[in-house]
N, C-alpha and C positions, 0 to 999 in steps of 0.2 A: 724276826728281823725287821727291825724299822728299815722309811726309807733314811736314816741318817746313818743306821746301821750299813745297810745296804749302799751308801755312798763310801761309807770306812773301806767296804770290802772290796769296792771299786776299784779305791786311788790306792790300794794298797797291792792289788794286781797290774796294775798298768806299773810296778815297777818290772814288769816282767813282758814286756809290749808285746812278741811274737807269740808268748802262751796265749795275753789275755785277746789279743785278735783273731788266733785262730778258734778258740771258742766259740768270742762274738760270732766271726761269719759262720762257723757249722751249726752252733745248737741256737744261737740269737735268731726269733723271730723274723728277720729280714732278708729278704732275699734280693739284693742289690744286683740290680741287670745294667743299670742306666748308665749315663756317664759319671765314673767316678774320677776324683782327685787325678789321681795316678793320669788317664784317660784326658784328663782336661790339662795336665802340663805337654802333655806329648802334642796335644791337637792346638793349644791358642798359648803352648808358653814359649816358645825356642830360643829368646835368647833373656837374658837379664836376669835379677831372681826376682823370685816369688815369697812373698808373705805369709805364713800361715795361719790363722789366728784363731785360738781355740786350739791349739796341734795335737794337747797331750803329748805324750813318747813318741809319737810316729814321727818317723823320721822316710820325706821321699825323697832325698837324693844335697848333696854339696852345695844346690844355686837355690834350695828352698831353707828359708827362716823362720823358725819355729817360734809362735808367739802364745807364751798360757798363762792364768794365772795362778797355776801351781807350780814350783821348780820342778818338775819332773825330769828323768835322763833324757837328753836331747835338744830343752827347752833352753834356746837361744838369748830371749827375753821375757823376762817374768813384767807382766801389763796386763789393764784391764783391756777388755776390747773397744774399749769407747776413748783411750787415750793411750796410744801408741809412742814411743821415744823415738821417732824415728824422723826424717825430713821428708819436707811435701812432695810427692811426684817420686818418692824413690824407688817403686817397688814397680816392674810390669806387669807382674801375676800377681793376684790376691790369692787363697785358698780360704774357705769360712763352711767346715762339713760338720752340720747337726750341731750348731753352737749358738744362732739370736735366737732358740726357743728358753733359753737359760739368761738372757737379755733382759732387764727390767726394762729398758729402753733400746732396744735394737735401732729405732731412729740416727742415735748418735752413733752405733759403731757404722752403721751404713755412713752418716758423713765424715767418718775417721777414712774408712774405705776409700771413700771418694777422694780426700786430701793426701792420702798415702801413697795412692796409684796413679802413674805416668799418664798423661797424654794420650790414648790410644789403647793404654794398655788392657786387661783382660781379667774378670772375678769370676770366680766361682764358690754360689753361696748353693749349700743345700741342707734342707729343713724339713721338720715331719709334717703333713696334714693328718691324717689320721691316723695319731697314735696316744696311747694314752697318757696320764702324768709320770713323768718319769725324771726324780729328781735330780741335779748334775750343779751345784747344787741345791739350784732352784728350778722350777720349768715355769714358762710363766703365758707362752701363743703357741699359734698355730695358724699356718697359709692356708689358702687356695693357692689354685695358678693364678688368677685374679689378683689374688692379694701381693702374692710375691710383685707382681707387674708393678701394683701403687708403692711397696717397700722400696724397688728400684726403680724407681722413677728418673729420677738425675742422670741416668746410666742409660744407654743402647740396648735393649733389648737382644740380645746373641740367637738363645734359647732358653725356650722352658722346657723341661721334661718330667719321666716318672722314672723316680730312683728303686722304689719300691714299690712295689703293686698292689692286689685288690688280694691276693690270695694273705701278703705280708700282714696286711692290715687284720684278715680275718685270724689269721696264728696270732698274731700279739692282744688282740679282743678278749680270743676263746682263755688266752693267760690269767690275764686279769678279768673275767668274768666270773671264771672256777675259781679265782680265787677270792674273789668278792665272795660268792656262793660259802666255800666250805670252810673258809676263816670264821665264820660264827662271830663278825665283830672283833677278832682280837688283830691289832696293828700290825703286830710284830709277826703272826702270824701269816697276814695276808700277801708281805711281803715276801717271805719266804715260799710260799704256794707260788706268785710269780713266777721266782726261779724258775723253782721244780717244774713246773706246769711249760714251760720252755723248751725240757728236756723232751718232753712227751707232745706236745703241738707242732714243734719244728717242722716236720717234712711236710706240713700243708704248705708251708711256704714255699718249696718246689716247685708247685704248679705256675709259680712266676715268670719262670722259666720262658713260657709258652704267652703266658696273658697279660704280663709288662708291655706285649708291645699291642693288645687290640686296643684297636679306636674304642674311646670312653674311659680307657682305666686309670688315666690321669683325674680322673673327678671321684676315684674310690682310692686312691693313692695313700701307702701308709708315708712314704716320704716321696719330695719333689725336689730336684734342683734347677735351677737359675745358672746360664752363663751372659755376663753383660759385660758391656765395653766402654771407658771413660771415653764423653766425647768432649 
């Protein structure tokens, strides 16, 4: 299985959004403790809608607008994320979950961001640091907490956090390790050991549970999110 293959098999599950999510979170590598989506409308979105951009199928509720560039079920507006149809200041919440690493220029959709969202209003951007290539269907960076700071620069710093931890990062490693190892050079191969090697690694990511939240683990972080505010 290439990863082009491996991208086929993707978009071709996300027509099925609740199987391919409940998957992602039990056998997927990650074990997301931090503030998610869902968590960041209830905390900084209450009234107006929200943006989402990058959405896929997910769909979190009536006053959120799904922005992708594949038509998938749910997708509101098919757009790249660097040129939005929409008018300046209309949006108070932004959404952007695990989407400028797929960004040739993430720069531009951060000032799409900026011209899209109100006055005051509130983004939530969150991104991998350490995780590995993983096509969608490019990959192309990766943050620090540092980094994310200079990406939003323009914007009020809310919060940075750790979406995923040091245990997330070592499960998704040990994937693609073993499978760099036992692939013997064949492509197609190596992808498909990913997978598999997913089923069998997962429950190290458990121990997240517990070490998402000690001081330090933001600097071994397999993903980080960003919440900032137009000022």
């Amino acid at each position: 299985m290439s990863s082009t293959n491996s991208d086929i098999l993707r978009s071709f599950f996300k027509r099925y959004p609740k199987f391919y999510y409940f998957v992602g979170i039990v056998f997927g590598p990650m074990m997301f403790c931090g503030l998610s989506p869902k968590k960041f409308l209830t905390k900084y979105c209450q009234s107006g809608e929200t943006l989402n951009i990058g959405s896929g199928p997910r769909i979190f509720g009536p006053n959120v607008v799904n922005v992708d560039i594949h038509p998938y079920g749910g997708v509101d507006i098919v757009a790249d994320a660097v040129s939005i149809p929409v008018a300046d200041g209309s949006f108070s919440g932004i959404i952007s979950d695990n989407v400028f690493e797929h960004l040739a220029d993430p720069g531009l959709a951060v000032a799409e961001m900026y011209r899209i969202l109100s006055m005051g209003g509130y983004a939530y951007v969150c991104t991998p640091f350490l995780y590995p290539f993983h096509s969608s269907p490019n990959d192309f960076q990766r943050w620090t907490n540092e980094g994310m700071r200079e990406l939003m620069k323009d914007f009020e710093i809310i919060e940075i956090g750790l979406r995923a931890g040091p245990f997330s990062t070592l499960t998704v490693t040990l994937c693609y390790l073993f499978a760099t190892i036992l692939s013997f050079g064949s492509h197609r191969l190596y992808w498909l050991l990913v997978n598999l090697f997913m089923l069998i690694f997962w429950p190290i990511k458990l121990f997240d549970i517990v070490f998402n939240y000690w001081p330090g683990a933001i600097n071994m972080a397999a993903v980080i999110y960003c919440v900032v505010k137009k000022k």
